[in-house]
C-alpha positions as CSV (number, residue, x, y, z in Angstrom):
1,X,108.1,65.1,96.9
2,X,109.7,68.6,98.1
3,X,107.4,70.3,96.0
4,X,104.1,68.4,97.6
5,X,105.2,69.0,100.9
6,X,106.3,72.5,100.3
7,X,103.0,73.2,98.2
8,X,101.1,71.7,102.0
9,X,102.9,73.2,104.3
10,X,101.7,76.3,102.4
11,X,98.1,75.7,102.8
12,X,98.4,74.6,106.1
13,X,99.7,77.8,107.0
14,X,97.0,80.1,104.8
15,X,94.1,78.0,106.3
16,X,93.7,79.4,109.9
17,X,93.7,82.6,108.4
18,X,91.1,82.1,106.0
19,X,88.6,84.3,107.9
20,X,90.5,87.0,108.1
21,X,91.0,89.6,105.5
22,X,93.0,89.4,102.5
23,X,94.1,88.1,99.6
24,X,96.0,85.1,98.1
25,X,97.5,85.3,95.3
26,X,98.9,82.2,92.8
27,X,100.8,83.0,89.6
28,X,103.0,80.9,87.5
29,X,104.6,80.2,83.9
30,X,105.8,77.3,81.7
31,X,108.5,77.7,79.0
32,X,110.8,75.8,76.8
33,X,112.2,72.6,77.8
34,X,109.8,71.9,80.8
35,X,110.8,75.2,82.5
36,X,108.6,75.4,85.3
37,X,107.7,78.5,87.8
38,X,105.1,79.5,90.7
39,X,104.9,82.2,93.2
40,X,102.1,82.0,95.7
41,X,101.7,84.5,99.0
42,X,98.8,85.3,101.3
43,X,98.6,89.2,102.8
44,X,97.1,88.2,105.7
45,X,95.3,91.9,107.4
46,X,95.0,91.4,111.5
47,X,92.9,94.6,111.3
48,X,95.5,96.5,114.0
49,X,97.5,98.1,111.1
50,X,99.9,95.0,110.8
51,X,99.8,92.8,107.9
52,X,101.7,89.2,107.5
53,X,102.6,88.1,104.0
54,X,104.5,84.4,104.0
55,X,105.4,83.4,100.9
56,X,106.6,80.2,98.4
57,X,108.4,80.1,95.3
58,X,110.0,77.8,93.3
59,X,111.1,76.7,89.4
60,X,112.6,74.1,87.9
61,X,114.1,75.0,84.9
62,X,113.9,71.3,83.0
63,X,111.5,68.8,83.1
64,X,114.2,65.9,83.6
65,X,112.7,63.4,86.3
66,X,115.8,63.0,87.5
67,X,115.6,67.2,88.4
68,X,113.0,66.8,90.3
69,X,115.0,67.0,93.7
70,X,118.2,68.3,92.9
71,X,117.0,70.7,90.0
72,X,114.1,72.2,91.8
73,X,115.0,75.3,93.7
74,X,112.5,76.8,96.3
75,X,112.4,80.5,98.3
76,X,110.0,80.8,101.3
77,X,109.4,84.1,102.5
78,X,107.6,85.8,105.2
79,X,106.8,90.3,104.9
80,X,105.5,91.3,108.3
81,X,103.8,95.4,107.3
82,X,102.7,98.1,110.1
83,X,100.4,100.9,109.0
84,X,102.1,103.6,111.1
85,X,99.7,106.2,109.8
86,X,97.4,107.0,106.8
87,X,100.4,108.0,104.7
88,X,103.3,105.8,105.9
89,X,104.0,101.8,105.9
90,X,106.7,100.4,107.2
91,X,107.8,96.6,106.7
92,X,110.5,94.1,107.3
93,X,110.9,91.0,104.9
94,X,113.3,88.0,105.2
95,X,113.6,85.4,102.3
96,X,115.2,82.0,102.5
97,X,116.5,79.9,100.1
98,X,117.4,76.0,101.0
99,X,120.4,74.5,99.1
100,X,119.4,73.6,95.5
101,X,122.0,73.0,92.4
102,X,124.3,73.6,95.2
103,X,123.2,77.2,95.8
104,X,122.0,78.5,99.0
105,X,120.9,82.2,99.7
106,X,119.3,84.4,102.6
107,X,117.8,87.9,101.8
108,X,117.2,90.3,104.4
109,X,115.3,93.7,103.7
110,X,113.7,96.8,105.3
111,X,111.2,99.4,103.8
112,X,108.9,102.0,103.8
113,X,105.9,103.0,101.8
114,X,104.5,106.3,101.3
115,X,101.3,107.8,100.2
116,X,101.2,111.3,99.8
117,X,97.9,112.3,98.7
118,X,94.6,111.0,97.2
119,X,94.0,112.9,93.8
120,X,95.8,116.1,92.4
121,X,95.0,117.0,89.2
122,X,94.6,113.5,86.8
123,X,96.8,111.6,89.5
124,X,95.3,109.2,92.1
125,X,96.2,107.0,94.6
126,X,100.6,107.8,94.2
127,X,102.6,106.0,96.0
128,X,106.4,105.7,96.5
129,X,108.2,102.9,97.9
130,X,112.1,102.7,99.0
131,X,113.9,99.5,100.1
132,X,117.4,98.5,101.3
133,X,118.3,94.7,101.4
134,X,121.3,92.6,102.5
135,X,121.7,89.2,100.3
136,X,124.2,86.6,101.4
137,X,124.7,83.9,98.8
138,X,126.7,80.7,98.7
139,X,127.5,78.4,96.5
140,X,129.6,75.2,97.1
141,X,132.6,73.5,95.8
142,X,131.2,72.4,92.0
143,X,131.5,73.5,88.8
144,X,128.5,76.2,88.5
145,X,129.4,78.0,85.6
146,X,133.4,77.8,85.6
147,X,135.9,75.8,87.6
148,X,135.7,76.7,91.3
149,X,138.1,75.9,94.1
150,X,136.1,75.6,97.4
151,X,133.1,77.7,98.6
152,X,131.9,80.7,97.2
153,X,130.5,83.4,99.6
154,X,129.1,86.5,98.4
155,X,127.3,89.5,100.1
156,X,125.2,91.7,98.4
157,X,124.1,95.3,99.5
158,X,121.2,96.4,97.1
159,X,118.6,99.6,97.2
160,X,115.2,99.4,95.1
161,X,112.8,101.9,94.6
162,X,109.2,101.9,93.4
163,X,106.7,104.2,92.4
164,X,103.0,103.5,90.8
165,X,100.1,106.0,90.5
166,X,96.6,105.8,88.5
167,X,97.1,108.9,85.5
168,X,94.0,108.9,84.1
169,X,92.1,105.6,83.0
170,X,95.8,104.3,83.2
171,X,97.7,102.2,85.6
172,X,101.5,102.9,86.0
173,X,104.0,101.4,88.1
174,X,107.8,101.6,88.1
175,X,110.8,99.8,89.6
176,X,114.2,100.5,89.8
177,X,116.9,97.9,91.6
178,X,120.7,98.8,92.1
179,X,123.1,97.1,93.9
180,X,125.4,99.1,96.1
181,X,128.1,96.7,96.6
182,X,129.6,93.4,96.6
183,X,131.8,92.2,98.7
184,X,133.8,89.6,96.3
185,X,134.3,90.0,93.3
186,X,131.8,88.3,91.0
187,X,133.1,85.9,88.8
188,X,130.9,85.8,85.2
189,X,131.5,82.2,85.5
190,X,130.2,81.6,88.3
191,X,126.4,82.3,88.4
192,X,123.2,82.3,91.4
193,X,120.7,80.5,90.7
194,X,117.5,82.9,92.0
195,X,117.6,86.4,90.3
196,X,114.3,88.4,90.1
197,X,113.0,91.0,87.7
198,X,110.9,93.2,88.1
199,X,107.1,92.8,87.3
200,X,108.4,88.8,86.1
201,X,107.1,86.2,87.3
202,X,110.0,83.8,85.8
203,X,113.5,83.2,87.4
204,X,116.7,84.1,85.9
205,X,120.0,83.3,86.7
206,X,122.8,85.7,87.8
207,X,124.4,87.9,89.3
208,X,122.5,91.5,88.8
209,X,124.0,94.8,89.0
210,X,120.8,96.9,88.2
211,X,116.8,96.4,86.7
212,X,114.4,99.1,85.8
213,X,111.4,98.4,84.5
214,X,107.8,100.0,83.7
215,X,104.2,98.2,83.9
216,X,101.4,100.0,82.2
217,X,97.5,98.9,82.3
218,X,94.1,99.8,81.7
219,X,91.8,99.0,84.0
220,X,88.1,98.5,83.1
221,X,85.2,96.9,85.2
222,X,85.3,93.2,84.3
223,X,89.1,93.2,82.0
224,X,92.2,94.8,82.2
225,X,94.9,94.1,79.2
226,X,98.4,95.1,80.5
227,X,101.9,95.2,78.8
228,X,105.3,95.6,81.1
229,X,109.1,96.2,80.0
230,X,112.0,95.6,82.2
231,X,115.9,96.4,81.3
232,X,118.5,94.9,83.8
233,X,122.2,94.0,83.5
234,X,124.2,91.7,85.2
235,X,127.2,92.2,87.3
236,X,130.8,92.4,85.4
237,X,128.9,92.7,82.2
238,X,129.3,95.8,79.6
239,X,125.7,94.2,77.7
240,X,122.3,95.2,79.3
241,X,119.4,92.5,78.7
242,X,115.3,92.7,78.0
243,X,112.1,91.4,79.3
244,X,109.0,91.9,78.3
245,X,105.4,90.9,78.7
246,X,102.0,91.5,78.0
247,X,98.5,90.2,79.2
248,X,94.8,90.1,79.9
249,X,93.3,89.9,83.4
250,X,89.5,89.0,83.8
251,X,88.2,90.2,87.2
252,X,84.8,89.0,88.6
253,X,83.8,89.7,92.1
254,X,87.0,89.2,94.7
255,X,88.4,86.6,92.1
256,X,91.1,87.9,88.9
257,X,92.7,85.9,86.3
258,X,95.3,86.5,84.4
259,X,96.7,85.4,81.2
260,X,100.0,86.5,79.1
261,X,103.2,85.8,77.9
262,X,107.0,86.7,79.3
263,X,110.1,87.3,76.8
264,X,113.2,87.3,77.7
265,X,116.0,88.5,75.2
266,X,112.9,89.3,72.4
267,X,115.6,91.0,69.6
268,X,118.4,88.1,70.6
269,X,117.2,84.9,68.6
270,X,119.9,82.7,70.3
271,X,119.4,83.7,74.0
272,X,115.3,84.3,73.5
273,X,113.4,82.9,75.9
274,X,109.7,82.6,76.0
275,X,107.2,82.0,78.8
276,X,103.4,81.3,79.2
277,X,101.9,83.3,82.5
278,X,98.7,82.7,84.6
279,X,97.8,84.0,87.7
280,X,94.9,84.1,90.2
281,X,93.9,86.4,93.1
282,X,91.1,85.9,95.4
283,X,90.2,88.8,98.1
284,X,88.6,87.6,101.6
């Protein structure tokens, strides 16, 4: 029932805005054991250099009826953009996440965007992206991962820089997360439920401490395979983990779809986990 009203509200919201310009954009994967994940946002383009993205997420990561309220976390979002000049964006984004397997969370962020130049050479259309980010976590009195004795409260101070231009007939984007500090200590046995990665569309759990990843792709008229590799590592942990994927996205008019798989852990048969990706983006 959360998930059909939050799925609504959602297209409630996108529907006034449906003559304006810009793009919505659905994308999800399935997995082992019912695993279950969708991301879906609207950039919503006023036409006076700001730009409104809201946002819903949510997974589920078994497909136990009796997870279908408890089990089911969701993250709404909203990214409000100014175009300050030709060259420079600036944005604010806040993320909330409701109580779910006893976790709650609120994310907090400021950016900037900059492009410096059209072509130079084989390179066109660079960009370089840099964002700072406050997450406040907390996790009630339960067993999570280990025993607990009361609330856990945690703040996180992170940094994340991106970077993409076209080089040649190819595609390249890069990523790079860090957090700066927390302010507990975080416990390995006690774990967050909502932890992203870079160019993934699936949710892990955790605690991260750092991500880098690269996505690569080659863009023709009509298809466009792509192939993306992310390394991250979790907090109080010497043992750095692996994503990848790898796709194939159609494109016809304003509408692309996409198709591909996500691995997690592809060398570690007893952690390995694998995911089936589609996605969908539709200009206006």
């Amino acid at each position: 029932m959360q998930l059909k009203t939050a799925f609504l509200s959602f297209i409630l919201l996108i529907c006034p805005c449906a003559f304006c310009y810009g793009q919505l954009s659905f994308s999800g994967v399935n997995g082992e054991r019912g695993y279950s994940a969708m991301r879906a946002s609207y950039v919503w383009n006023l036409d006076n250099n700001f730009i409104f993205t809201p946002s819903y997420e949510f997974y589920r990561p078994d497909d136990d009826p009796e997870l279908e309220e408890i089990g089911t976390t969701h993250r709404y979002g909203l990214r409000v953009s100014y175009d300050f000049t030709d060259n420079w964006t600036g944005y604010a984004q806040v993320l909330y996440q409701p109580t779910a397997v006893n976790n709650t969370g609120t994310s907090y962020y400021a950016g900037a965007v900059w492009y410096p130049f059209y072509r130079w050479g084989f390179l066109t259309d660079p960009f370089l992206e840099a964002r700072f980010g406050r997450v406040h976590y907390r996790i009630e009195d339960d067993d999570i991962g280990g025993a607990m004795d009361g609330t856990y409260y945690q703040r996180e101070t992170n940094i994340q820089l991106r970077a993409g231009a076209t080089l040649g007939p190819w595609d390249v984007k890069t990523a790079w997360h860090k957090v700066i500090q927390y302010n507990n200590y975080t416990d390995p046995d006690i774990w967050f439920s909502w932890a992203d990665i870079p160019f993934m569309t699936a949710v892990v759990q955790g605690f991260l401490q750092q991500a880098a990843a690269l996505r690569a792709s080659y863009p023709t008229r009509f298809i466009t395979p792509y192939a993306a590799v992310a390394r991250y590592q979790y907090a109080e942990t010497d043992q750095p983990s692996v994503a990848v994927s790898a796709g194939l996205q159609l494109k016809w008019g304003d509408t692309a779809l996409s198709g591909g798989v996500e691995v997690f852990e592809p060398r570690r048969e007893e952690s390995r986990r694998t995911f089936f990706s589609m996605s969908v983006e539709v200009d206006f």
